[in-house]
N, C-alpha and C positions, 0 to 999 in steps of 0.2 A: 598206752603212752608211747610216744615216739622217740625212737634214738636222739639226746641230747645233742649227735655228732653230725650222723648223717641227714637226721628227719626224715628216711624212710621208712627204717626195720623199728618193730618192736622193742623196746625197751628190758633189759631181762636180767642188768647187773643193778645194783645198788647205788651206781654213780650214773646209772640212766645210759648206760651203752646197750646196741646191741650186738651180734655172735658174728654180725659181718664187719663189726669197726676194729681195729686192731687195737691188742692191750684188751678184747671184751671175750667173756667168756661165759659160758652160759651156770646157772649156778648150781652144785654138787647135789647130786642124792644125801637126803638126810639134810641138809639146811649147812652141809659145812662149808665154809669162805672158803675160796681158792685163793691161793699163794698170790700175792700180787706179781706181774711181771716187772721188768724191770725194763726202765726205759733207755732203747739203747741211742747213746746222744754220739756225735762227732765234734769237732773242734768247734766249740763255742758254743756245746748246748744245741745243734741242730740236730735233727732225726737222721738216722743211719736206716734208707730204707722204710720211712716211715715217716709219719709228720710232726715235727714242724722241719719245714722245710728253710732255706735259708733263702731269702727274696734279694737279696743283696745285687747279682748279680743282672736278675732281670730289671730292680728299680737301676741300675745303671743304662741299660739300655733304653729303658724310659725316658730317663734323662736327657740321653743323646740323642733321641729322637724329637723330642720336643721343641729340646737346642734347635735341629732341622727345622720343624714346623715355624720357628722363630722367624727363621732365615727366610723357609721361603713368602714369609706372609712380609717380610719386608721387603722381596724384593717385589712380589704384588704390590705392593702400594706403592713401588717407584715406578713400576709400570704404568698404575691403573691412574695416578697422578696426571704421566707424560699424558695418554690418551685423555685425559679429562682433560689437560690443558688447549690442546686441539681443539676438541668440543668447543670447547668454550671462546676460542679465539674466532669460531664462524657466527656463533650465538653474537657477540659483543662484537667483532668488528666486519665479520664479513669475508674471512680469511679463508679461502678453502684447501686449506693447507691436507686437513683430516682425510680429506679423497683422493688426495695424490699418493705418492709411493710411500711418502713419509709416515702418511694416515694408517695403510694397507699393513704397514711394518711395526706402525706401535699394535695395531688389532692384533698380529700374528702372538706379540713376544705377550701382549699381555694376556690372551687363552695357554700360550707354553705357561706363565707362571703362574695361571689360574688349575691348571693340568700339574704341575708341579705342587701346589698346594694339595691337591686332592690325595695324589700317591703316597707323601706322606704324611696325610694324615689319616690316614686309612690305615698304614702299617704303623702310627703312632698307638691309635688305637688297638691293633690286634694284641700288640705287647705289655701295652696299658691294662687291657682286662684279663692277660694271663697275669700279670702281677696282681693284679685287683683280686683273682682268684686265690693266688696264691699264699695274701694276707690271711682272705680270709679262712681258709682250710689251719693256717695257723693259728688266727686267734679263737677256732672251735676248741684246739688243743689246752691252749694259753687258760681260757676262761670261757665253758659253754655254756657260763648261764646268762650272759649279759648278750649273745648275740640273739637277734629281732626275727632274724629272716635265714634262712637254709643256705650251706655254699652255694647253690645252681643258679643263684639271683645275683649273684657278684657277675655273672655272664651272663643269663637271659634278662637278667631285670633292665640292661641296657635298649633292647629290644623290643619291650611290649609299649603300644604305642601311650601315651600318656602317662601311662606307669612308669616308663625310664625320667620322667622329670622330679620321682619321689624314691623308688624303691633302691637304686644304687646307695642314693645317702643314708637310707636304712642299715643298709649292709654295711658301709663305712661306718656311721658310728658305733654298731657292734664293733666292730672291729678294730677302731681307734680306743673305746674302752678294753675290748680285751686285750689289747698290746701295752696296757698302763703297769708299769713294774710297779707290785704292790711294794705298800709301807714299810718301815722296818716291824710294826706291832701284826702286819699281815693287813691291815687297812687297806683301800683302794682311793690312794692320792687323787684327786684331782688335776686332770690337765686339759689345758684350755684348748679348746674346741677351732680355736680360728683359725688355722691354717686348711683345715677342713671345710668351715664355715667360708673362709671369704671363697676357697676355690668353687663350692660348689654353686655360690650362690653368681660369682661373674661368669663360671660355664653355663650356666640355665639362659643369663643373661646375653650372653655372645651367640649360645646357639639359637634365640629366636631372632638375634638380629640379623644373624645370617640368612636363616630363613627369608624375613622381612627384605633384605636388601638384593636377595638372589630375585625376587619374584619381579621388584621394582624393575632391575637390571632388565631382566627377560622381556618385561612389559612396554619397555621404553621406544618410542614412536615418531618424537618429536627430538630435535639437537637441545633442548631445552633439559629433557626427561632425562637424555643421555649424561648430561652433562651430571642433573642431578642423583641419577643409578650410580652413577661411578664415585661420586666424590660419599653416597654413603658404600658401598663396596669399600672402600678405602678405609671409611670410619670402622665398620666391621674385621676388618682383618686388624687392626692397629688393636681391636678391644679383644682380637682372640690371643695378639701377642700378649696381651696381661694374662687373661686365663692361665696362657702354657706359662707362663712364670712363674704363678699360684700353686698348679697342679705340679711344678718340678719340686715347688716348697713341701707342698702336700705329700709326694711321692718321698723325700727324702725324710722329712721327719716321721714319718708312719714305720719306716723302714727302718730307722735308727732306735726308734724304741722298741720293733718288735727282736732285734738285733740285740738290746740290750734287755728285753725280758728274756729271750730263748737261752744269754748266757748263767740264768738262774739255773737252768735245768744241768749244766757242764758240770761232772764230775771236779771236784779241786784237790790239792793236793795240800800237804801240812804246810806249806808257805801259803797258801790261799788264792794260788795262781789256777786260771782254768786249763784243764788239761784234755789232749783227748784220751780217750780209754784204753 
């Protein structure tokens, strides 16, 4: 049987750890329990040195980088706009405005803001799946019986080809269960799945239509083609601003509840206020 924690090492405690997970200890000569250790927490219930870790910090930067990716997929479609209108002014009247300087100048700004799209979201992403990771090495803590899939799939499962379209949501909804502050009877509440749901289902969506719209783009031959590569370019980036708006909702309520299950673990004090140690 494999480590409940890591899914590498063999299983060798009672609650399914094993002698490389921290808190796991291999079990006494003679059959006797080892002392449990004691879980050393920080302000508000995070691990001192140990996991759970407090995500707060990186879903902030998530955030702001998203905000970014907002920005610059808007200022792409004010660009890819001007250039489609070009186009389109030789297509319907005859204007060859698109091949003078003025042409030459909207081409330049809108690769700058198609090149600005790219950088960040590239560094959106690097941040995105250290917090992604970070959840989930939490919610193995939180609750290892309800996660699907190993932490190393919260990063490579992005990666494998075909399989990034299934396995990251895998790992998400482990991990959105195991961040649910159980009941007061010790029960496991129910909470609603949609902020998870919508994001992941208009990412899957945005990212084939980017796909789809990049190849059209690239393929384009005739002022016609151009005309129509760009105006969907435009639709695509307009549909990945809702995603990042989805996935800031996503990032922030995932974060809030594992925020507010990690403070179960804080030592309290006779007023019932959380303390550090």
């Amino acid at each position: 049987m494999l480590c409940v924690r890591c899914r590498t090492g063999t299983a060798v405690t009672d609650d399914g750890l094993c002698t490389s997970c921290p808190g796991a200890r291999p079990p006494l000569p003679g059959g006797a329990e080892p002392e449990p250790e004691p879980v050393a927490t920080g302000p508000g219930g995070w691990g001192v040195g140990t996991w759970p870790r407090s995500p707060v910090g990186l879903s902030r930067a998530v955030t702001a980088l998203l905000g970014a990716v907002i920005v610059t997929d808007l200022v792409a479609i004010g660009r890819g706009l001007h250039l489609r209108a070009l186009w389109q002014a030789l297509v319907e009247e005859g204007d060859p405005a698109v091949h003078g300087s003025g042409g030459v100048s909207a081409e330049r700004l809108h690769s700058v803001a198609q090149t600005g799209q790219s950088v960040v979201f590239v560094a959106t992403a690097v941040v995105f799946i250290v917090w992604f990771h970070r959840t989930r090495r939490n919610a193995e803590v939180f609750d290892p019986a309800v996660q699907r899939m190993g932490p190393g799939w919260s990063v490579g499962g992005w990666f494998v080809p075909f399989a990034n379209l299934w396995f990251p949501y895998r790992v998400a909804t482990g991990v959105w269960e195991g961040s649910v502050v159980p009941g007061p009877e010790g029960g496991r509440p129910t909470v609603s799945r949609a902020p998870l749901r919508l994001w992941w289902a208009v990412w899957i969506a945005s990212s084939l239509l980017d796909s789809f719209t990049a190849r059209m783009e690239g393929s384009a031959e005739t002022p016609e083609q151009t005309v129509q590569g760009l105006g969907l370019v435009a639709a695509a980036d307009a549909f990945e601003i809702v995603s990042a708006v989805l996935a800031i909702v996503f990032v922030r309520t995932l974060t809030r509840m594992q925020v507010e299950r990690a403070a179960l673990r804080a030592p309290r004090t006779g007023s019932g206020q959380l303390t550090a140690p």
